[in-house]
N, CA, C and O atoms as a Maestro MAE file, in Angstrom:
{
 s_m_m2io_version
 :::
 2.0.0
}

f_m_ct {
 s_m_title
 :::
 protein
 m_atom[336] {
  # First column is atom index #
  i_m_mmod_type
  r_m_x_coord
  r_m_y_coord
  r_m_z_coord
  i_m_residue_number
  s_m_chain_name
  s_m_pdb_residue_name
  s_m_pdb_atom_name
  i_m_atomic_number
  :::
  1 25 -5.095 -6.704 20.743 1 A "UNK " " N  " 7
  2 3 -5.187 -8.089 20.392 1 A "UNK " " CA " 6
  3 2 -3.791 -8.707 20.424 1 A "UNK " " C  " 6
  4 15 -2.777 -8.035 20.233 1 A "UNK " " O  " 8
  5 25 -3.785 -9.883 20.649 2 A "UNK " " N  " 7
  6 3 -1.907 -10.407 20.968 2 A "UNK " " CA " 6
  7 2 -2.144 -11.478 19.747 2 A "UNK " " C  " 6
  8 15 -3.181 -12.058 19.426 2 A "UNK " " O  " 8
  9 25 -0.976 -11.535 19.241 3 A "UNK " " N  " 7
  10 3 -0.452 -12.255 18.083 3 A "UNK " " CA " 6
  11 2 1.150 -12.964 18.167 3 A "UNK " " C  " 6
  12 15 2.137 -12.337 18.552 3 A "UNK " " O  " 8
  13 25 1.160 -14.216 17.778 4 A "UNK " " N  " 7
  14 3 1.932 -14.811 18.052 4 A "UNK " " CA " 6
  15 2 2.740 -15.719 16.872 4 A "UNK " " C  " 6
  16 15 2.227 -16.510 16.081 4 A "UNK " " O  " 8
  17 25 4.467 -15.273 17.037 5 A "UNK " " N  " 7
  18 3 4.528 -15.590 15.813 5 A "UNK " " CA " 6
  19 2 5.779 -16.329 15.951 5 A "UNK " " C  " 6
  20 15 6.539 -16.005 16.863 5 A "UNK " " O  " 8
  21 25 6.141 -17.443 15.026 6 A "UNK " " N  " 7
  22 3 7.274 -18.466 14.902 6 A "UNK " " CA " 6
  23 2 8.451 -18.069 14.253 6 A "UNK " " C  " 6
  24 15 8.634 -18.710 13.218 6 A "UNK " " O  " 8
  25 25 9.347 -17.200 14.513 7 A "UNK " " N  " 7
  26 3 10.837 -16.430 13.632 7 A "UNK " " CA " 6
  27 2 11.278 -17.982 12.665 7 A "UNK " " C  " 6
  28 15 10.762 -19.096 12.753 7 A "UNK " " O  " 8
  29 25 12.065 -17.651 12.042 8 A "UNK " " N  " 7
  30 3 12.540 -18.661 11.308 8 A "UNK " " CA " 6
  31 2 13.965 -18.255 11.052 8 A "UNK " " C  " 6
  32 15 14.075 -17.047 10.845 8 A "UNK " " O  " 8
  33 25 15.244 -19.038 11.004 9 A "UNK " " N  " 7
  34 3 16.644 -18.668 10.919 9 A "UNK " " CA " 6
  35 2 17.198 -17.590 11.607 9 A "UNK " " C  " 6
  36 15 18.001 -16.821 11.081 9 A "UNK " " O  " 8
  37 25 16.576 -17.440 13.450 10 A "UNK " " N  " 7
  38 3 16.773 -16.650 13.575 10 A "UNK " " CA " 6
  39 2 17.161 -17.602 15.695 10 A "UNK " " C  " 6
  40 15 16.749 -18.754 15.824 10 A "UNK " " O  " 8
  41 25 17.755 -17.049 16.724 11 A "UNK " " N  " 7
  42 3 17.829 -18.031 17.707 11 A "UNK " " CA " 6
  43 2 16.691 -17.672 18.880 11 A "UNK " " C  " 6
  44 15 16.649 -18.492 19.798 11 A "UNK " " O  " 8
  45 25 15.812 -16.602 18.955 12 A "UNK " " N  " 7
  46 3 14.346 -16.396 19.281 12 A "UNK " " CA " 6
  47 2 13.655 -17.117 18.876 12 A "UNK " " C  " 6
  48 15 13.828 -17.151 17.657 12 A "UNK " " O  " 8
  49 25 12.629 -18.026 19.286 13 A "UNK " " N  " 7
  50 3 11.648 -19.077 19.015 13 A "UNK " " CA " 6
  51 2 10.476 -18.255 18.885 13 A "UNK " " C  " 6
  52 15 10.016 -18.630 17.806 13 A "UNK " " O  " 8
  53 25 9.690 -17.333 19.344 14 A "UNK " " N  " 7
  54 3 8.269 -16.850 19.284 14 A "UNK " " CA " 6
  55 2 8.645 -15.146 19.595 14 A "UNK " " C  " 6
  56 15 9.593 -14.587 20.147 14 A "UNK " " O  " 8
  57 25 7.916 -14.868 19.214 15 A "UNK " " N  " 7
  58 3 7.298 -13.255 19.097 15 A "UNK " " CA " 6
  59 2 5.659 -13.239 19.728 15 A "UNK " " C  " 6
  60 15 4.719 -13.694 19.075 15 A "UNK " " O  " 8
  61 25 5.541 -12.779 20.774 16 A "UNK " " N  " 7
  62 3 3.904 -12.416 21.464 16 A "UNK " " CA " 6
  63 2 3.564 -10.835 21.404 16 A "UNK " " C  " 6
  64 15 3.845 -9.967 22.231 16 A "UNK " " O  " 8
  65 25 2.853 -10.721 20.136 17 A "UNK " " N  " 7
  66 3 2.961 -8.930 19.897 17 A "UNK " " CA " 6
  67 2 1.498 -8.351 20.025 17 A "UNK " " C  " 6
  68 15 0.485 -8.582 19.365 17 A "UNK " " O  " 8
  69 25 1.693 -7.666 20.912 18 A "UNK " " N  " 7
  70 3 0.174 -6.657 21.619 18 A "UNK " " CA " 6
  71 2 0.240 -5.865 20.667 18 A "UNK " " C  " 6
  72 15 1.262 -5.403 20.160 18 A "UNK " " O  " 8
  73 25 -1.405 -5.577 20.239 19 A "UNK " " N  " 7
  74 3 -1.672 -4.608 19.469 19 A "UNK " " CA " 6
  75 2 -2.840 -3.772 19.390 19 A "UNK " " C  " 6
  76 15 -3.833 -4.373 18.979 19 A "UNK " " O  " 8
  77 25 -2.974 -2.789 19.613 20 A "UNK " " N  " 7
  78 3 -4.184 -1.659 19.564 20 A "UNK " " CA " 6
  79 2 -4.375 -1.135 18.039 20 A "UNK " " C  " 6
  80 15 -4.035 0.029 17.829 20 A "UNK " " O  " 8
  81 25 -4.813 -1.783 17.117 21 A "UNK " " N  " 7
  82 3 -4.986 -1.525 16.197 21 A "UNK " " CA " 6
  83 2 -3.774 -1.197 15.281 21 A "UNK " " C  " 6
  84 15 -3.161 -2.219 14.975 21 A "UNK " " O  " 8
  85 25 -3.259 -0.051 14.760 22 A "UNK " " N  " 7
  86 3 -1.891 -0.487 14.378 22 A "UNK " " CA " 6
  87 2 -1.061 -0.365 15.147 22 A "UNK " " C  " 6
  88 15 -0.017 -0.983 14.937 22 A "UNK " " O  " 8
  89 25 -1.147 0.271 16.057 23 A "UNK " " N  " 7
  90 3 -0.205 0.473 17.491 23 A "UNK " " CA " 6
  91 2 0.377 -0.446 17.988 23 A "UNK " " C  " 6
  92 15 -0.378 -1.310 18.433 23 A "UNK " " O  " 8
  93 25 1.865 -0.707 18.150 24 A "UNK " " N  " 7
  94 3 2.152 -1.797 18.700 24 A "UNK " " CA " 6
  95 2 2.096 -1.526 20.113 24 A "UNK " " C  " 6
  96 15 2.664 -0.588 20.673 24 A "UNK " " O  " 8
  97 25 1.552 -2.189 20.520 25 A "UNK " " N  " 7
  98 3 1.732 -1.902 22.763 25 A "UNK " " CA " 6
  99 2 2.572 -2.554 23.611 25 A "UNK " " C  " 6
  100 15 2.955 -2.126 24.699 25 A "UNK " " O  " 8
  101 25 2.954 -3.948 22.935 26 A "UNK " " N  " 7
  102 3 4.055 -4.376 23.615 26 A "UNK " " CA " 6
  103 2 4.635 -6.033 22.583 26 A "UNK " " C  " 6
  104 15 3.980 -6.832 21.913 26 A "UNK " " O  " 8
  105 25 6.068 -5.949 22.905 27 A "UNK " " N  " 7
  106 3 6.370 -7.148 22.266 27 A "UNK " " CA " 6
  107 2 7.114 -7.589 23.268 27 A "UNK " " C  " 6
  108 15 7.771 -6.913 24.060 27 A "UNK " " O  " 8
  109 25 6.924 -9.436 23.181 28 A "UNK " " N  " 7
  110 3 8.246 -10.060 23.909 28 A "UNK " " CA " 6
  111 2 8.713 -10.900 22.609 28 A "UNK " " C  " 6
  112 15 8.129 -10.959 21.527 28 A "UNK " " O  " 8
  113 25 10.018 -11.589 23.026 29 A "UNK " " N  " 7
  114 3 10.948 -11.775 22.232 29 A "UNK " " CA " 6
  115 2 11.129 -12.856 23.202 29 A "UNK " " C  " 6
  116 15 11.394 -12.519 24.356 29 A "UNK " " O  " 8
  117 25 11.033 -14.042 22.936 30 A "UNK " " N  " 7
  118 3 11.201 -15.151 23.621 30 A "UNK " " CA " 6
  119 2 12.355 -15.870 23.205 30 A "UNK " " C  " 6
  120 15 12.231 -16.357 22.082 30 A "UNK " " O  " 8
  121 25 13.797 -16.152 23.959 31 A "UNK " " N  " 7
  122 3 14.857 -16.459 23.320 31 A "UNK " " CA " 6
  123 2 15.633 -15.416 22.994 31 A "UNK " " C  " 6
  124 15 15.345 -14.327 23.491 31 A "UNK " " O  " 8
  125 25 16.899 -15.533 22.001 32 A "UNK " " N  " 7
  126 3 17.599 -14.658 21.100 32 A "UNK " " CA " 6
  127 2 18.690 -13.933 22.603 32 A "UNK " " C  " 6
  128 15 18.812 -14.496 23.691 32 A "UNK " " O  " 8
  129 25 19.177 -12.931 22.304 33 A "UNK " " N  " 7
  130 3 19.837 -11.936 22.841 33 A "UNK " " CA " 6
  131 2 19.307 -11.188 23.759 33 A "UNK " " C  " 6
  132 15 18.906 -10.068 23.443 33 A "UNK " " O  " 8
  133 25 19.204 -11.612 24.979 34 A "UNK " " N  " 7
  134 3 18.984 -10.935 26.039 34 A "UNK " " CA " 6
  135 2 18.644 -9.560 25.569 34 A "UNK " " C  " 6
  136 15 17.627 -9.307 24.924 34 A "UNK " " O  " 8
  137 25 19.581 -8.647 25.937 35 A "UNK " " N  " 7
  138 3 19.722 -7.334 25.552 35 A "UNK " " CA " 6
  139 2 19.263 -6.451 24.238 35 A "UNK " " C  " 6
  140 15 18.711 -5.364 24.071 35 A "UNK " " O  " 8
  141 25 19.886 -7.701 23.231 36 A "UNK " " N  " 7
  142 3 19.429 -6.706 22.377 36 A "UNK " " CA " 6
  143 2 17.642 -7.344 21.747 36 A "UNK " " C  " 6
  144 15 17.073 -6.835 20.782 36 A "UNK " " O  " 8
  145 25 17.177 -8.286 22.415 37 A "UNK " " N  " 7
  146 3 15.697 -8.205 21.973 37 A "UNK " " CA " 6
  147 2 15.038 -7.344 23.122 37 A "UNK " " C  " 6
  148 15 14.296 -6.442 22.734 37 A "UNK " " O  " 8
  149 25 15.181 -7.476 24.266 38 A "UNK " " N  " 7
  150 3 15.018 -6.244 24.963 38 A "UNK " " CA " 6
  151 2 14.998 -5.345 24.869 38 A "UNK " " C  " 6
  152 15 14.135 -4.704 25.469 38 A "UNK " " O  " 8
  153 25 16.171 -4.553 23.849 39 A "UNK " " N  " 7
  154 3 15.900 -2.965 23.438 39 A "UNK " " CA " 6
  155 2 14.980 -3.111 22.039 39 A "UNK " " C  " 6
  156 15 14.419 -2.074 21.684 39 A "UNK " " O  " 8
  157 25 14.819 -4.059 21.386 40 A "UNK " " N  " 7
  158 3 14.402 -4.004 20.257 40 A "UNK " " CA " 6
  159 2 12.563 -3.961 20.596 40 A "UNK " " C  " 6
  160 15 11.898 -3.084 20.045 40 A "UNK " " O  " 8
  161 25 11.857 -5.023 21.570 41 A "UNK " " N  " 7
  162 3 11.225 -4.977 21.875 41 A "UNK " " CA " 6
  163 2 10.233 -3.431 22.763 41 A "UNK " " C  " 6
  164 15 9.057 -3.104 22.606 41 A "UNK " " O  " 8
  165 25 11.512 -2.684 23.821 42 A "UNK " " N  " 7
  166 3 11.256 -1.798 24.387 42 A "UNK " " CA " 6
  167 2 11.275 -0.478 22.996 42 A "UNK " " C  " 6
  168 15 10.124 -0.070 23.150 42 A "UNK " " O  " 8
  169 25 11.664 0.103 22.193 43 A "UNK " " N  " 7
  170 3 11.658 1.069 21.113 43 A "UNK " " CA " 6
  171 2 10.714 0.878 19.993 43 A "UNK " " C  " 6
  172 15 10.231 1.762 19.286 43 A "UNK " " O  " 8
  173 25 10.509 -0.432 19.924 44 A "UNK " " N  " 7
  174 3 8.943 -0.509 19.016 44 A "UNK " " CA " 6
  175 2 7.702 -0.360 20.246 44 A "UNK " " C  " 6
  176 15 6.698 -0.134 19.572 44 A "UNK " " O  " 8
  177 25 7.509 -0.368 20.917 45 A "UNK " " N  " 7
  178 3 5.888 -0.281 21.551 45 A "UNK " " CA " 6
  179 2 5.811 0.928 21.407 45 A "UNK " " C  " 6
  180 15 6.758 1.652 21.711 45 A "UNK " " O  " 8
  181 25 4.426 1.508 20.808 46 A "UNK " " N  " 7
  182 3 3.930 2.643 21.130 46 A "UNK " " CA " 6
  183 2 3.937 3.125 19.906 46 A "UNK " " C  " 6
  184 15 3.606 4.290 19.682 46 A "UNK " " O  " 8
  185 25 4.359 2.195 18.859 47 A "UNK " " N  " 7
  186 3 4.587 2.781 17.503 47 A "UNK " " CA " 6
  187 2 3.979 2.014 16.900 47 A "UNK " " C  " 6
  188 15 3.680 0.849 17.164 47 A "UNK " " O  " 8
  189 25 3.638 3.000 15.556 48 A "UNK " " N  " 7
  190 3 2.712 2.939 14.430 48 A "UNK " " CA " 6
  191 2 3.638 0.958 13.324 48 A "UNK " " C  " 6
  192 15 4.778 0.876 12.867 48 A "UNK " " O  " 8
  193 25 2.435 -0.260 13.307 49 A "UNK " " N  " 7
  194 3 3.249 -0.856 12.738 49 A "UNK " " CA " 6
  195 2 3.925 -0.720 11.070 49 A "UNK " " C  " 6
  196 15 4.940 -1.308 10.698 49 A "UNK " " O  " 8
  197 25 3.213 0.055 10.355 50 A "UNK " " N  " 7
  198 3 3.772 0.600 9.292 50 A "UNK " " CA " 6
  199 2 5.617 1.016 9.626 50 A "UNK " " C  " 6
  200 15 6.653 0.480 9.233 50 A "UNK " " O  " 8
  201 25 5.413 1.938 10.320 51 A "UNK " " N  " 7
  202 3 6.612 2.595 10.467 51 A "UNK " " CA " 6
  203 2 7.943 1.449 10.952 51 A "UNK " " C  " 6
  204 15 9.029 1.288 10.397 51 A "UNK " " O  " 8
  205 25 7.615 1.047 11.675 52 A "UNK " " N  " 7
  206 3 8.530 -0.376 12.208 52 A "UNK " " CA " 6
  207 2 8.677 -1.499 11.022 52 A "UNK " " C  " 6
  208 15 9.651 -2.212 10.781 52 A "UNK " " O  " 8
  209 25 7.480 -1.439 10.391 53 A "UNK " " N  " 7
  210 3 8.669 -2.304 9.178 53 A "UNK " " CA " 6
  211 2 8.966 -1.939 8.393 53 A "UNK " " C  " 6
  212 15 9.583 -2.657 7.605 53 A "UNK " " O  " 8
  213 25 8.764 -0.840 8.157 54 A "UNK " " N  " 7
  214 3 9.899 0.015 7.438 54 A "UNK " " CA " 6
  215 2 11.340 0.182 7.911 54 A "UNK " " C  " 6
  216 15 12.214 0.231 7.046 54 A "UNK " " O  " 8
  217 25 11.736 0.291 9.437 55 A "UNK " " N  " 7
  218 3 12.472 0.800 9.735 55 A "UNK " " CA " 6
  219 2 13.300 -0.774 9.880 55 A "UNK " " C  " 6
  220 15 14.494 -0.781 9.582 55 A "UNK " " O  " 8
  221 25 12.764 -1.854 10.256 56 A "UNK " " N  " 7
  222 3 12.914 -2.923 10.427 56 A "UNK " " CA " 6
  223 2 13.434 -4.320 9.525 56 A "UNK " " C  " 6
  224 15 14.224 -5.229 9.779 56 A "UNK " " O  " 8
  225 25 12.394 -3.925 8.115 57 A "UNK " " N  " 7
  226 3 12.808 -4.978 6.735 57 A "UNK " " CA " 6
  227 2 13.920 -4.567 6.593 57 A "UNK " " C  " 6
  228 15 14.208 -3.371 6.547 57 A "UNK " " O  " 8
  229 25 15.126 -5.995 6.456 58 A "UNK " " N  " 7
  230 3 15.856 -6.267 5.367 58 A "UNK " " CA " 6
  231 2 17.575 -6.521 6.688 58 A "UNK " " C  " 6
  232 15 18.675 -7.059 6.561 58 A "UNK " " O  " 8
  233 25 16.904 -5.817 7.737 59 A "UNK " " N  " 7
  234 3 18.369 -6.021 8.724 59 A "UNK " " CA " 6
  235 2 18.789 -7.023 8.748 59 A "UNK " " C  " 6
  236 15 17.904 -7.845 8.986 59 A "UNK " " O  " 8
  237 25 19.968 -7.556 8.591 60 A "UNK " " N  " 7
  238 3 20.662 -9.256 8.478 60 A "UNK " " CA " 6
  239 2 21.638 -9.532 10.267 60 A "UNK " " C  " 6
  240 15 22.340 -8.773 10.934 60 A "UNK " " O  " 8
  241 25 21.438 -10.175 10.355 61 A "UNK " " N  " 7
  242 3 22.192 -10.772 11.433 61 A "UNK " " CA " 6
  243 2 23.816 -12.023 11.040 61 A "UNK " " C  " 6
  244 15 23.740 -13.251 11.063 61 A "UNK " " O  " 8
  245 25 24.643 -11.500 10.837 62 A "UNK " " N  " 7
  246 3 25.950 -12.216 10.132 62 A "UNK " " CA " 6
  247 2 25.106 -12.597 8.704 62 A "UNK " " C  " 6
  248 15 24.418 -11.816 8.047 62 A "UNK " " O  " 8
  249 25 25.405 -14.243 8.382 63 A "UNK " " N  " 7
  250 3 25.068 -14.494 7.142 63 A "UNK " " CA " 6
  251 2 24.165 -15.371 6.989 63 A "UNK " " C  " 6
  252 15 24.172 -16.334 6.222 63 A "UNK " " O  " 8
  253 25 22.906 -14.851 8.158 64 A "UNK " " N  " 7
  254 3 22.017 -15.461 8.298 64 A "UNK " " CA " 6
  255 2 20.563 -15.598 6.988 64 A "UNK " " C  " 6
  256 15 19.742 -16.498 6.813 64 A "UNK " " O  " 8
  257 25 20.754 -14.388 6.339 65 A "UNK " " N  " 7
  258 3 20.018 -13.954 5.592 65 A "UNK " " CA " 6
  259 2 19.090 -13.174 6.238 65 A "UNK " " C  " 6
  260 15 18.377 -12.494 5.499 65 A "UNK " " O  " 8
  261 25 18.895 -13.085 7.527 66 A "UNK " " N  " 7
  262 3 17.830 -12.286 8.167 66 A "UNK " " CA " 6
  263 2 18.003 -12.136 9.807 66 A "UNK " " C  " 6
  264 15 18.868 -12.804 10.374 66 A "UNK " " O  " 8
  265 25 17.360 -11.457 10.365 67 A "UNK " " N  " 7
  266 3 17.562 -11.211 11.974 67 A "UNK " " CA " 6
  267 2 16.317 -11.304 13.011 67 A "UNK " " C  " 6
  268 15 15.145 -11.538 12.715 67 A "UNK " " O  " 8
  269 25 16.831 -11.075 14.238 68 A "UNK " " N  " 7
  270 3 15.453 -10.867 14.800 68 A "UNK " " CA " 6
  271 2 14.374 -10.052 14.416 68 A "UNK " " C  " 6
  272 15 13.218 -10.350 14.113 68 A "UNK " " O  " 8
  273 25 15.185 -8.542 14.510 69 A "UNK " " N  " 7
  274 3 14.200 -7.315 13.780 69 A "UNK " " CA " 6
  275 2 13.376 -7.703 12.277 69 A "UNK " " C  " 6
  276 15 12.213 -7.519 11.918 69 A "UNK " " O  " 8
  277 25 14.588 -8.333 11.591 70 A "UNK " " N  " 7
  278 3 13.755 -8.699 9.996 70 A "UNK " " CA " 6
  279 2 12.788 -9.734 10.226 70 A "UNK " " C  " 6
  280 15 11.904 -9.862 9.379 70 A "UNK " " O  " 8
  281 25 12.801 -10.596 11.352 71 A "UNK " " N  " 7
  282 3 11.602 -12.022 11.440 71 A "UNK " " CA " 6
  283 2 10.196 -10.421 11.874 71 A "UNK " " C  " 6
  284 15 9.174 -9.990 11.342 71 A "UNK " " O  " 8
  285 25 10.891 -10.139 12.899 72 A "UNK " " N  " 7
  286 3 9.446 -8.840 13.624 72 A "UNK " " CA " 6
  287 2 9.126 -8.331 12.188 72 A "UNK " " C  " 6
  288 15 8.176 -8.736 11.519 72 A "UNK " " O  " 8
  289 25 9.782 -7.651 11.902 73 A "UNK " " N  " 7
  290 3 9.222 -6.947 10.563 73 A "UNK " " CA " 6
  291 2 8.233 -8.087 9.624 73 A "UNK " " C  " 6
  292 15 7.039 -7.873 9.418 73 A "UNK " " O  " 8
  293 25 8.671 -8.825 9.315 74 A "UNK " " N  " 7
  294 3 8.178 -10.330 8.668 74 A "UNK " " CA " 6
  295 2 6.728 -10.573 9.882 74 A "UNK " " C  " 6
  296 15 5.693 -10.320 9.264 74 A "UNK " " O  " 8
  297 25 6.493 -10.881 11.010 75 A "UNK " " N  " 7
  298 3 5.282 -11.020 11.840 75 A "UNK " " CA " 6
  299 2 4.440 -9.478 11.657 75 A "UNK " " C  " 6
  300 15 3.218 -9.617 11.688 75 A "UNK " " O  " 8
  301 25 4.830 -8.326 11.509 76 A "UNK " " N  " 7
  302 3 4.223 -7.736 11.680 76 A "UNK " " CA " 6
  303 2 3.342 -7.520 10.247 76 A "UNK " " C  " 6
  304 15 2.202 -7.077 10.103 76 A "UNK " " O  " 8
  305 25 4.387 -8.041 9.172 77 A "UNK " " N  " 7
  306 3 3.703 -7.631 8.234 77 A "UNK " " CA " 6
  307 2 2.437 -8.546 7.958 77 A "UNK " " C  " 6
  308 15 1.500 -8.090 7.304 77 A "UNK " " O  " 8
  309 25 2.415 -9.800 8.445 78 A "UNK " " N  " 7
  310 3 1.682 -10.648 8.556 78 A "UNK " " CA " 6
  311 2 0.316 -9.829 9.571 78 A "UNK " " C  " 6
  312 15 -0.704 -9.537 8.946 78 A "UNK " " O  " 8
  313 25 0.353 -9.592 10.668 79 A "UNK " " N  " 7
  314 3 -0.465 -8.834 11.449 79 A "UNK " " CA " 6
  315 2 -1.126 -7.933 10.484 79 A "UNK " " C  " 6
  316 15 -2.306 -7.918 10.135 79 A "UNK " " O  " 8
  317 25 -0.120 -7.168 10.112 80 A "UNK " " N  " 7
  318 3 -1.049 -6.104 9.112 80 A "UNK " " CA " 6
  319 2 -2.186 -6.645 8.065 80 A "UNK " " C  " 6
  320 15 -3.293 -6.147 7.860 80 A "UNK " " O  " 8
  321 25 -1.614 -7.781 7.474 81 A "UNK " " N  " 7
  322 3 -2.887 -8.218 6.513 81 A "UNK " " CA " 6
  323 2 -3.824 -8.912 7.356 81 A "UNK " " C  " 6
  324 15 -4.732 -9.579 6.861 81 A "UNK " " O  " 8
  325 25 -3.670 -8.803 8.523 82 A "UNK " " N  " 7
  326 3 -4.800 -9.970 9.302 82 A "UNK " " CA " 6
  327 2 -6.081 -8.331 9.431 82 A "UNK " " C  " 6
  328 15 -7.245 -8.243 9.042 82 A "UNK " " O  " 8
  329 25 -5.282 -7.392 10.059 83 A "UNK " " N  " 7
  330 3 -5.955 -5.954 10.840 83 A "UNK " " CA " 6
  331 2 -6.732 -5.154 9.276 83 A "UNK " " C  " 6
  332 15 -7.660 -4.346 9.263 83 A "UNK " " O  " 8
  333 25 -6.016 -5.687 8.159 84 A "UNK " " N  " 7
  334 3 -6.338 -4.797 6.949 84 A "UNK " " CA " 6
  335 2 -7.958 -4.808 6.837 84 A "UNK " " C  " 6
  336 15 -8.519 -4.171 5.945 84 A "UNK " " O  " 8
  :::
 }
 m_bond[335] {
  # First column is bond index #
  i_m_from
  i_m_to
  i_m_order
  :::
  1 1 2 1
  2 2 3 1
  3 3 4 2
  4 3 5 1
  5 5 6 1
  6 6 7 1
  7 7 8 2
  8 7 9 1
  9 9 10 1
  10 10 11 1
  11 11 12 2
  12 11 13 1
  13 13 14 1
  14 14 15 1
  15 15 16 2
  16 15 17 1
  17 17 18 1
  18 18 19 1
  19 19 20 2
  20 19 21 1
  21 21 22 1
  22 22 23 1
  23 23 24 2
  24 23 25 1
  25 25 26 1
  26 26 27 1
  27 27 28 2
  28 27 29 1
  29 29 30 1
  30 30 31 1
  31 31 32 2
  32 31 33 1
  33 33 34 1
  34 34 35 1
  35 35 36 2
  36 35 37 1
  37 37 38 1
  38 38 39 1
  39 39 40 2
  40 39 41 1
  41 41 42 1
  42 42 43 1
  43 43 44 2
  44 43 45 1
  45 45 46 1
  46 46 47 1
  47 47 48 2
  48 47 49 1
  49 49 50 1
  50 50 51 1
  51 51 52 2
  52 51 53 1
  53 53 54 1
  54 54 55 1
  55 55 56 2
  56 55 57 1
  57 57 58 1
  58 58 59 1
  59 59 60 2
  60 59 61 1
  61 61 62 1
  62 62 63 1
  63 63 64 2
  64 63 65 1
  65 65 66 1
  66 66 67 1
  67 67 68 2
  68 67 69 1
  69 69 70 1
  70 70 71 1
  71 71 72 2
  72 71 73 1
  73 73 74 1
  74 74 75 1
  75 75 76 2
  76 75 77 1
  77 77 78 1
  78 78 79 1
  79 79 80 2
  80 79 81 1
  81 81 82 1
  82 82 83 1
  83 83 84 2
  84 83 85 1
  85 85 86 1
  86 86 87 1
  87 87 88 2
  88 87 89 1
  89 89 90 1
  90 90 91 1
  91 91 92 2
  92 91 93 1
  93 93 94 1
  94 94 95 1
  95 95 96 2
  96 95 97 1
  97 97 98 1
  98 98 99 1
  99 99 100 2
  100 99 101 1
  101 101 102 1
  102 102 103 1
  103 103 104 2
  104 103 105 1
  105 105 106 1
  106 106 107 1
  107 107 108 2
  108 107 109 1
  109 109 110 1
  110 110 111 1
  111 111 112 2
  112 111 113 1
  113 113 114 1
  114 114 115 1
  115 115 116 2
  116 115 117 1
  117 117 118 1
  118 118 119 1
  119 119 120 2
  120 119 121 1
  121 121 122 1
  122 122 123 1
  123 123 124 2
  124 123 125 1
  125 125 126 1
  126 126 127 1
  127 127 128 2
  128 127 129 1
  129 129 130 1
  130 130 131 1
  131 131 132 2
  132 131 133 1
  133 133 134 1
  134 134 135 1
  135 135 136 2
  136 135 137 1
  137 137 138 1
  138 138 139 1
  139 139 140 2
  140 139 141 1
  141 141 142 1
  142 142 143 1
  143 143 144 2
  144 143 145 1
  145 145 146 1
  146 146 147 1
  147 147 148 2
  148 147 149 1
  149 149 150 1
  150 150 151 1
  151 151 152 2
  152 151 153 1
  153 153 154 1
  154 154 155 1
  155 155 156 2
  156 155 157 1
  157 157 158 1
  158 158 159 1
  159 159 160 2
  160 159 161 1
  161 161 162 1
  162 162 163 1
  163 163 164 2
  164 163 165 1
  165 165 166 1
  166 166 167 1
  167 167 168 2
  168 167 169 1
  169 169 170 1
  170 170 171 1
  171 171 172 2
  172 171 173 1
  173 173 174 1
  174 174 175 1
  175 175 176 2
  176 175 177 1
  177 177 178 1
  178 178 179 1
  179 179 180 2
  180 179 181 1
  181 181 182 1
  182 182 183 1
  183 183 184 2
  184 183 185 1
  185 185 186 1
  186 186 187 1
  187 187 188 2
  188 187 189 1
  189 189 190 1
  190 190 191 1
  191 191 192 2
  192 191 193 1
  193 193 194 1
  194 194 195 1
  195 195 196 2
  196 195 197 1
  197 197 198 1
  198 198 199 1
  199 199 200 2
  200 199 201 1
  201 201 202 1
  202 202 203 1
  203 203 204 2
  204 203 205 1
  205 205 206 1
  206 206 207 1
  207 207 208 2
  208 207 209 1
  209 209 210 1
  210 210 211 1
  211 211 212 2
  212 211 213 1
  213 213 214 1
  214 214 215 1
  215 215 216 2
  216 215 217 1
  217 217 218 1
  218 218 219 1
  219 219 220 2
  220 219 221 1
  221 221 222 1
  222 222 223 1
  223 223 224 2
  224 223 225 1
  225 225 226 1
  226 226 227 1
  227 227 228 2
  228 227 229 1
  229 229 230 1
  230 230 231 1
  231 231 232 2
  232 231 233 1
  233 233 234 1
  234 234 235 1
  235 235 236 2
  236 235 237 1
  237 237 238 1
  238 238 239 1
  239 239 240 2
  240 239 241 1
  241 241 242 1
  242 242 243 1
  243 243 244 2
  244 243 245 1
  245 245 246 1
  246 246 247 1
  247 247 248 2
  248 247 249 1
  249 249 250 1
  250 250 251 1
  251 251 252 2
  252 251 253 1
  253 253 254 1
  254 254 255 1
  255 255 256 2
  256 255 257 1
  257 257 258 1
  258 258 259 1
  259 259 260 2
  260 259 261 1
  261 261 262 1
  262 262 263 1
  263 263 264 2
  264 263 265 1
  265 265 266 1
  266 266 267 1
  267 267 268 2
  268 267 269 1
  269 269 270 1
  270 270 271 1
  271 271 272 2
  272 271 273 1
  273 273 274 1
  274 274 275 1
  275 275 276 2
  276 275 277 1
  277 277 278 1
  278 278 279 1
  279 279 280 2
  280 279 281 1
  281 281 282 1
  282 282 283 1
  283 283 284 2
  284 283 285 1
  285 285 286 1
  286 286 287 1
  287 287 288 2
  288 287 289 1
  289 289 290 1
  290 290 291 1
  291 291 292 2
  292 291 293 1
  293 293 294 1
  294 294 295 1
  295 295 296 2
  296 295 297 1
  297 297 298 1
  298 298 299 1
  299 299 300 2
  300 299 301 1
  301 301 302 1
  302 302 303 1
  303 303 304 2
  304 303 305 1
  305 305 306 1
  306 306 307 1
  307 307 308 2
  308 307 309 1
  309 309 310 1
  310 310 311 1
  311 311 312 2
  312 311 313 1
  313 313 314 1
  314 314 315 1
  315 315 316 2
  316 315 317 1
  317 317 318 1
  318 318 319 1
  319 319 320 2
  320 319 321 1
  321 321 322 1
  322 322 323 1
  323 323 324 2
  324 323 325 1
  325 325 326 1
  326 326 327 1
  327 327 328 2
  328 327 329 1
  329 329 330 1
  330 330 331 1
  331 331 332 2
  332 331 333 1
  333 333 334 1
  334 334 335 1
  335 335 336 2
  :::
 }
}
């Protein structure tokens, strides 16, 4: 199922996240850092979403209060109560 989500304080505009139940299958990262939403996107698919926001909550980007990974973590956790 694809889910689509709005980051907030962060320079990525949307998150489009494929999902096989908790499995993530694929994310794009629309905006932000070339590279590094690219690797961030490519190392979460295929993984359990529990585990990713775990690994994911609380990362800060300067003194933003939050980052790309922490908005994903933040959408996914949202996903999770939708799948619960």
């Amino acid at each position: 199922m694809e889910y689509r989500y709005r980051p907030a304080g962060v320079c990525s505009s949307e998150f489009v996240i494929q999902m096989d139940g908790e499995t993530i299958t694929s994310v794009k990262i629309v905006g932000g850092c070339p590279g590094n939403t690219l690797a961030v996107s490519t190392l979460v698919e295929g993984k359990n979403i529990s585990d990713v926001i775990a690994k994911l909550k609380g990362i800060q980007c300067g003194v933003r209060g939050t980052s790309c990974p922490d908005q994903l973590a933040t959408a996914l956790e949202e996903i999770k109560k939708q799948i619960a």
